[in-house]
C-alpha angles and dihedrals in degrees: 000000000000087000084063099055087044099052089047091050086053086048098052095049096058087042088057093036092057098053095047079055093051095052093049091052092053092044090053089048099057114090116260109255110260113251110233116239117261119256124218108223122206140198130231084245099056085054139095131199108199110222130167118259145161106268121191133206113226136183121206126252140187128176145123123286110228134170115270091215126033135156137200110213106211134183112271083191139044116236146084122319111232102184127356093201096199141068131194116289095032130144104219122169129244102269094022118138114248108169145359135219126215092270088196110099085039104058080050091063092039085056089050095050088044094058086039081065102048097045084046089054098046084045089052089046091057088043088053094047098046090052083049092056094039097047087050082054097049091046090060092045088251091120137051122235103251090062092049082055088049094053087053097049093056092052096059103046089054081054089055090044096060092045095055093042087051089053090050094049090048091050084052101051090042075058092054096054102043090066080093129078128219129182109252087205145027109248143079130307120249109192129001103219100180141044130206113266098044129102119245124211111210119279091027112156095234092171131000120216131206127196105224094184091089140011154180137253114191110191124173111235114194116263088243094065104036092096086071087057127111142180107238095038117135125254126209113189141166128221127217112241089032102078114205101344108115137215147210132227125158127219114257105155140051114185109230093227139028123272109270113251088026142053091234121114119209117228114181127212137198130238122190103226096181087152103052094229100130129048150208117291100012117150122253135204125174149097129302098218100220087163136029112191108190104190102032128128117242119187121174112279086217082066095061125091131187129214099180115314092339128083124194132165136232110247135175117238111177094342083309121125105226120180112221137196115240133186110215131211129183120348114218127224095248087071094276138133139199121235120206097185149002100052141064140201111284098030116141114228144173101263097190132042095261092181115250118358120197112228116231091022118135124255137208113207123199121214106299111240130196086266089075088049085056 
């Protein structure tokens, strides 16, 4: 009895152990299940719509603001200063008063010209009346001819003498009035020479004023570019102490020679400052526009790559990276480039240097934001 379990359990077991055979067999004969390619996917950040846009062609400058008018208001008389009415950074008129000088040494001169005049003119008034007399005489045959000439010589030079009384006393009032100051121009004083108290040769600088309505921005351009260089070219610039904010000037002049010691030539623009924000001797930095190309086709140079003397970009054509081919043309001064050919508007590129991409791979593109249209 117990051989005939034994030899059913043996049965049992081959029975099992050939069809666990047989099923192994089939599984090692299926085909492996193919792995799906990989997919890159990129952010709307890493992407790039091309659209056309003006592109301009810049060349850098650096160079001083200065105000394009200033005056220096001197003394046009010696004396004492009584009052000097201005400080530096303030706004005076064009006319205003802005300092007096000690008018009393002057209005005594002005007295003593004054009774130079009057003695010349009674003077004048004798001589008129002699020749009178001498010429009555002479009419009459009383009096010879040489003191007939006399009597007119004498005439004439009290005429001269009044003349030249009456110039003396002008030049001594002018002085007078002179003892106050007036501001030659509207603007903002600069530096206050002088104090009141102290004595003043003339010609002394008491105040020197500056005009911040407009200035001036000299730059050195190399001599090699100075041929693209125009008066009348626009000028962007940054300030230091005004963060991004940018301004305008506009080329006006253009100096004739080369600065000595270099091969650079200075060419000076113009910036309206209506608004007195910026000051002399402030330092620039910006672009000189020598082009302005209004229907060009920028892409990010960051998005350009070169194989020799060849550059080409990475775009996406039905979720497909395709290298293609580009021709460049100016590059502008906010990290964009013109292409000539190879791309259109619309095209969808790799903005940024991702390392090595793969042609022909497939993409997965997010939704596409504004950023990519940046």
């Amino acid at each position: 009895m117990r051989r005939r379990w034994i030899l059913v359990v043996l049965g049992v077991l081959v029975v099992a152990g050939v069809s666990l055979f047989a099923l192994n067999a089939r599984r090692s004969s299926a085909p492996a299940p193919q792995a799906q390619p990989q997919r890159l996917e990129f952010l709307s950040s890493d992407l790039y719509v091309v659209r056309r846009d003006p592109l301009e062609r810049t060349l850098p400058l650096t160079g001083t603001l200065t105000p394009l008018v200033d005056a220096d208001v001197k003394a046009k008389a010696a004396g004492q200063l009584l009052e000097v009415a201005a400080r530096e950074g303030e706004h005076v008129e064009k006319g205003q008063v802005l300092a007096r000088i000690d008018p009393t040494e002057l209005r005594a001169h002005v007295a003593a010209r004054t009774a130079d005049v009057e003695a010349a003119r009674s003077q004048l008034g004798l001589a008129a009346k002699t020749l009178e007399q001498q010429r009555a005489l002479a009419a009459k045959g009383f009096l010879s001819k040489n003191a007939l000439q006399n009597a007119e010589s004498s005439h004439e030079v009290a005429q001269a003498r009044l003349g030249t009384a009456r110039a003396e006393l002008a030049v001594a009032q002018e002085a007078l009035s002179n003892t106050e100051l007036r501001s030659p121009l509207s603007g903002t004083v600069a530096a206050r020479l002088a104090e009141p108290g102290e004595r003043v040769a003339l010609d002394a600088t008491v105040l020197r004023l500056v005009d911040l309505s407009r200035l001036t921005l000299g730059a050195a351009v190399p001599a090699e570019n100075i041929a693209e260089v125009r008066v009348g070219q626009s000028v962007i610039f940054r300030v230091q102490g005004f963060g991004e904010r940018s301004f305008t000037g506009h080329i006006e002049r253009i100096n004739p020679t080369t600065t000595e010691g270099t091969r650079s030539i200075m060419v000076h623009a113009v910036v309206e400052n209506r608004d007195g924000m910026l000051r002399g001797g402030l330092f620039a930095n910006g672009d000189l526009v020598l082009e302005r190309i209004e229907d060009a086709l920028p892409v990010p140079a960051t998005a350009v790559r070169a194989e020799g003397d060849r550059a080409y970009v990475y775009k996406i054509v039905e979720e497909t990276l395709r290298r293609e081919p580009v021709e460049l043309g100016v590059a502008s001064r906010n990290g964009f480039v013109d292409v000539r050919a190879g791309l259109l508007p619309g095209d969808v590129i790799v903005r940024n240097n991702l390392g090595q991409l793969r042609e022909g791979a497939q993409v997965r593109v997010g939704q596409m934001t504004a950023q990519a249209y940046r």
